[in-house]
ZADO-1210 file (C-alpha; in nm, 4 decimals, padded with zeros to 6 digits):
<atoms>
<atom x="00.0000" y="00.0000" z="00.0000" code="UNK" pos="1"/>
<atom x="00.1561" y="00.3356" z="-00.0855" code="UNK" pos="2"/>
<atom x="00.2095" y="00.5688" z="00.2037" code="UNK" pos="3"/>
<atom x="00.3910" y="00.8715" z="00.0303" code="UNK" pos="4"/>
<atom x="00.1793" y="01.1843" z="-00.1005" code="UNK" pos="5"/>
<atom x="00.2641" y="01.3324" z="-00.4396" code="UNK" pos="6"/>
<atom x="00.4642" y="01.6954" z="-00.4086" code="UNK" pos="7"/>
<atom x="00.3270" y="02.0207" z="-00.5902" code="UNK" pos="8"/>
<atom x="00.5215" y="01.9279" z="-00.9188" code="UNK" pos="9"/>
<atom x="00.4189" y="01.5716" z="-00.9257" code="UNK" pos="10"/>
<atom x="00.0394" y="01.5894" z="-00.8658" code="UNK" pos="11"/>
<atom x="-00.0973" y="01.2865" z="-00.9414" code="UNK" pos="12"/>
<atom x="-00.4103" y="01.2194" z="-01.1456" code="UNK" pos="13"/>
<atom x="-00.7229" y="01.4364" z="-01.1598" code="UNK" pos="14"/>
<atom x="-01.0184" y="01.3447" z="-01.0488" code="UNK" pos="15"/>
<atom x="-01.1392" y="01.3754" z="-01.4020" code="UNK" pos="16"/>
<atom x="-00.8527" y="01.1313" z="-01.5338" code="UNK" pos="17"/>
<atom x="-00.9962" y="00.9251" z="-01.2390" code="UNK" pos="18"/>
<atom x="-01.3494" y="00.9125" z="-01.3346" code="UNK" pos="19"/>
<atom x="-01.2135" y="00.8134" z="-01.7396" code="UNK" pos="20"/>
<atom x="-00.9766" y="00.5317" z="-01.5934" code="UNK" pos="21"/>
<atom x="-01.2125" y="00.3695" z="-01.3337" code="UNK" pos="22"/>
<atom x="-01.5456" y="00.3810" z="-01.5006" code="UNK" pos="23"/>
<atom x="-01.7127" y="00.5940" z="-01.1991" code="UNK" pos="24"/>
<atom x="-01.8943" y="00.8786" z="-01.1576" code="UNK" pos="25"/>
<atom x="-01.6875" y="01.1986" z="-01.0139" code="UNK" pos="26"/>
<atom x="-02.0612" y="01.1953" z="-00.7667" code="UNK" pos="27"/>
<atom x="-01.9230" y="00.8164" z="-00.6878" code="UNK" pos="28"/>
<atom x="-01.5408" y="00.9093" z="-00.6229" code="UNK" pos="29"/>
<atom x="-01.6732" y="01.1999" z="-00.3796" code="UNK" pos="30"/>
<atom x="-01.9353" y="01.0183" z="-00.2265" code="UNK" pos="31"/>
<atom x="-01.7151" y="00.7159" z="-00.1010" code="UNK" pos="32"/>
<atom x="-01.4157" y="00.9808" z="00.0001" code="UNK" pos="33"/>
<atom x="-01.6352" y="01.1887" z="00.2559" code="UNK" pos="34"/>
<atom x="-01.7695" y="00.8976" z="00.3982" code="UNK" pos="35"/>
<atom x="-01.4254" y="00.7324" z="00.4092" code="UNK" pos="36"/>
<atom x="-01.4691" y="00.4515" z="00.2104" code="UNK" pos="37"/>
<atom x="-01.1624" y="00.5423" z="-00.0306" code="UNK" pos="38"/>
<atom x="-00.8573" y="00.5558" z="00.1788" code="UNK" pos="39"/>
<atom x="-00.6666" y="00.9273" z="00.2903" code="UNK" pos="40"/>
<atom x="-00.3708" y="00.8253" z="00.1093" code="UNK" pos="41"/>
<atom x="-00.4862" y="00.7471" z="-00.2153" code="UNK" pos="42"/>
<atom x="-00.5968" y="01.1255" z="-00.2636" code="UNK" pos="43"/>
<atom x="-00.4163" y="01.4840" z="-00.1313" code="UNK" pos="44"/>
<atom x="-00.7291" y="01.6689" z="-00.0811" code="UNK" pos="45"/>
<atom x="-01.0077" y="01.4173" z="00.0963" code="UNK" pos="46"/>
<atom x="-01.1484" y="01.7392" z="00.2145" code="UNK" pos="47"/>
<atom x="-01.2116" y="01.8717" z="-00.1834" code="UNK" pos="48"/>
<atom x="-01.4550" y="01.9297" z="-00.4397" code="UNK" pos="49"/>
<atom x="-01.6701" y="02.2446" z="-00.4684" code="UNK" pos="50"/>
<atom x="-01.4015" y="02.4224" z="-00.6890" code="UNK" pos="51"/>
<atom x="-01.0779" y="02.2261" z="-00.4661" code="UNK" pos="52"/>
<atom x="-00.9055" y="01.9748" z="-00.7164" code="UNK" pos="53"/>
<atom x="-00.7940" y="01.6993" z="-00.5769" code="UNK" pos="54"/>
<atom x="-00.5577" y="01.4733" z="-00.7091" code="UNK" pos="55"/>
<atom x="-00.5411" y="01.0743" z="-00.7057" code="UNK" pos="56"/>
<atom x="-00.2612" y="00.8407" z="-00.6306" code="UNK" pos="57"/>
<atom x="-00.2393" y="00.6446" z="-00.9248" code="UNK" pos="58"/>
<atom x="-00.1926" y="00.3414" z="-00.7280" code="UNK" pos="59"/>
<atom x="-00.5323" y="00.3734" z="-00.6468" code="UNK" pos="60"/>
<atom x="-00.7113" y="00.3054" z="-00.9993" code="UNK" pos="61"/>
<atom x="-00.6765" y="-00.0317" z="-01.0184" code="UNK" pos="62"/>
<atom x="-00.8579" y="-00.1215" z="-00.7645" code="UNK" pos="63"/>
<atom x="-01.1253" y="00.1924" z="-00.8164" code="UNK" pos="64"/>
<atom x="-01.1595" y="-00.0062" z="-01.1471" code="UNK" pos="65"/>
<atom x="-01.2338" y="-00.3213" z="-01.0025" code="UNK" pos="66"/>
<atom x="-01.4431" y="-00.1444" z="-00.7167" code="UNK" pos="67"/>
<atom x="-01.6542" y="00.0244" z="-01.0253" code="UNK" pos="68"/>
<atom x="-01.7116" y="-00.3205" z="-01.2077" code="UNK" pos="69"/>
<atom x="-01.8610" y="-00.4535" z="-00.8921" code="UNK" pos="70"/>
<atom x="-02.0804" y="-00.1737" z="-00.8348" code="UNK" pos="71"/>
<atom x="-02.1619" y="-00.2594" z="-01.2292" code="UNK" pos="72"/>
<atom x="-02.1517" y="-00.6362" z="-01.2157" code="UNK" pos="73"/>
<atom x="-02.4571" y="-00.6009" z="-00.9183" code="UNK" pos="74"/>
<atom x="-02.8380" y="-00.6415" z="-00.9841" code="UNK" pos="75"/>
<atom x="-03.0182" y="-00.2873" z="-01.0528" code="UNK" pos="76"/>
<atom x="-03.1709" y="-00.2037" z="-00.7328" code="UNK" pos="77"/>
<atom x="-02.8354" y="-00.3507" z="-00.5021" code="UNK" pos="78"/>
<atom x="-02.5873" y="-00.1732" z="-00.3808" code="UNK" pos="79"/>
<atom x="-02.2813" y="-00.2552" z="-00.1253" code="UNK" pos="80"/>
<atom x="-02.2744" y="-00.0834" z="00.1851" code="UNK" pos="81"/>
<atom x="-02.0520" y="00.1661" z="00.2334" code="UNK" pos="82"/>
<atom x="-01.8848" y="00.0160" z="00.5169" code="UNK" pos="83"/>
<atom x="-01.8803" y="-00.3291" z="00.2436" code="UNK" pos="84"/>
<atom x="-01.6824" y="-00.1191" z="00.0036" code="UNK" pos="85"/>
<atom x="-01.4424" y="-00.0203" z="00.2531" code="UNK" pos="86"/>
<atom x="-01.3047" y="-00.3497" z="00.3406" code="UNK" pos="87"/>
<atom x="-01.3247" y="-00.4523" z="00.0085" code="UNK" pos="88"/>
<atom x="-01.1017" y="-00.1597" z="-00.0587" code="UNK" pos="89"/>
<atom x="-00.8974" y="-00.1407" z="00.2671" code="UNK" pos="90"/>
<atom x="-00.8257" y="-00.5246" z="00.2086" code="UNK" pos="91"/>
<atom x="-00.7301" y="-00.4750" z="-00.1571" code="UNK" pos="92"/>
<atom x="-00.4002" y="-00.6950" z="-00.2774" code="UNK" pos="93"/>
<atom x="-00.3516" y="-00.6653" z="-00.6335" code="UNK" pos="94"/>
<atom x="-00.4771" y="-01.0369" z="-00.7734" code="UNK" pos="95"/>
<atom x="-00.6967" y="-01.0553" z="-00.4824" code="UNK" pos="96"/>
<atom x="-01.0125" y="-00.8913" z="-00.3166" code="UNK" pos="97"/>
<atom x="-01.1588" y="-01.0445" z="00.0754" code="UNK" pos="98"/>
<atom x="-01.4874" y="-00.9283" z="00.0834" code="UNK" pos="99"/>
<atom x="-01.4908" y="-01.0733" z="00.4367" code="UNK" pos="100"/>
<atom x="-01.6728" y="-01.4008" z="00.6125" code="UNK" pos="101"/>
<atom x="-01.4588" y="-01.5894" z="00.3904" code="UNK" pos="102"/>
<atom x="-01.5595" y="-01.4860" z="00.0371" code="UNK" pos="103"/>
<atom x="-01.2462" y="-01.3971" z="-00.1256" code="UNK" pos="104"/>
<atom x="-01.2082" y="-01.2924" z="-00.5378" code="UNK" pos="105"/>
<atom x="-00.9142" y="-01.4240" z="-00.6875" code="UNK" pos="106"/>
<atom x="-00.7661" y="-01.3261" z="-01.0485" code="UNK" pos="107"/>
<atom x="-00.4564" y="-01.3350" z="-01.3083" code="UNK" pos="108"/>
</atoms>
């Protein structure tokens, strides 16, 4: 898991870049980081939007992308919890998702 935020000269991704790369909405993105699903460190302004940019990690789009084809790959009408989509993403290794009460999503 990357720790280090990006300096002023190496910004990261914009949220717009984001929204292209991981198939969600920039409403989705800022939903899930003000209620803390998306972790700190994968974005230097948690506390954005309303006219702040905020810029991404780009360690954190792959598994946005695979977040965003779960929330696609669900029946209309379901949704995970928030507090689901946390530990999905809190628990992300790359190859591997644990949803938790031993369901785990392997891939290659």
């Amino acid at each position: 898991m990357l720790t280090r935020m990006y300096t002023q000269t190496e910004r990261g991704l914009s949220s717009t870049e984001m929204t292209r790369l991981t198939g969600l909405t920039y409403r989705q993105l800022d939903y899930w980081i003000r209620n803390g699903v998306i972790p700190a460190h994968w974005v230097d302004n948690p506390h954005g939007g309303s006219g702040h940019h905020r810029h991404w990690n780009p360690d954190a789009v792959r598994p946005l992308q695979v977040a965003g084809r779960i929330t696609r790959a669900l029946p209309r009408g379901t949704n995970l919890s928030s507090a689901d989509m946390k530990r999905v993403l809190r628990n992300w290794t790359d190859g591997h998702l644990d949803f938790g009460d031993g369901i785990h999503l392997t891939w290659t």
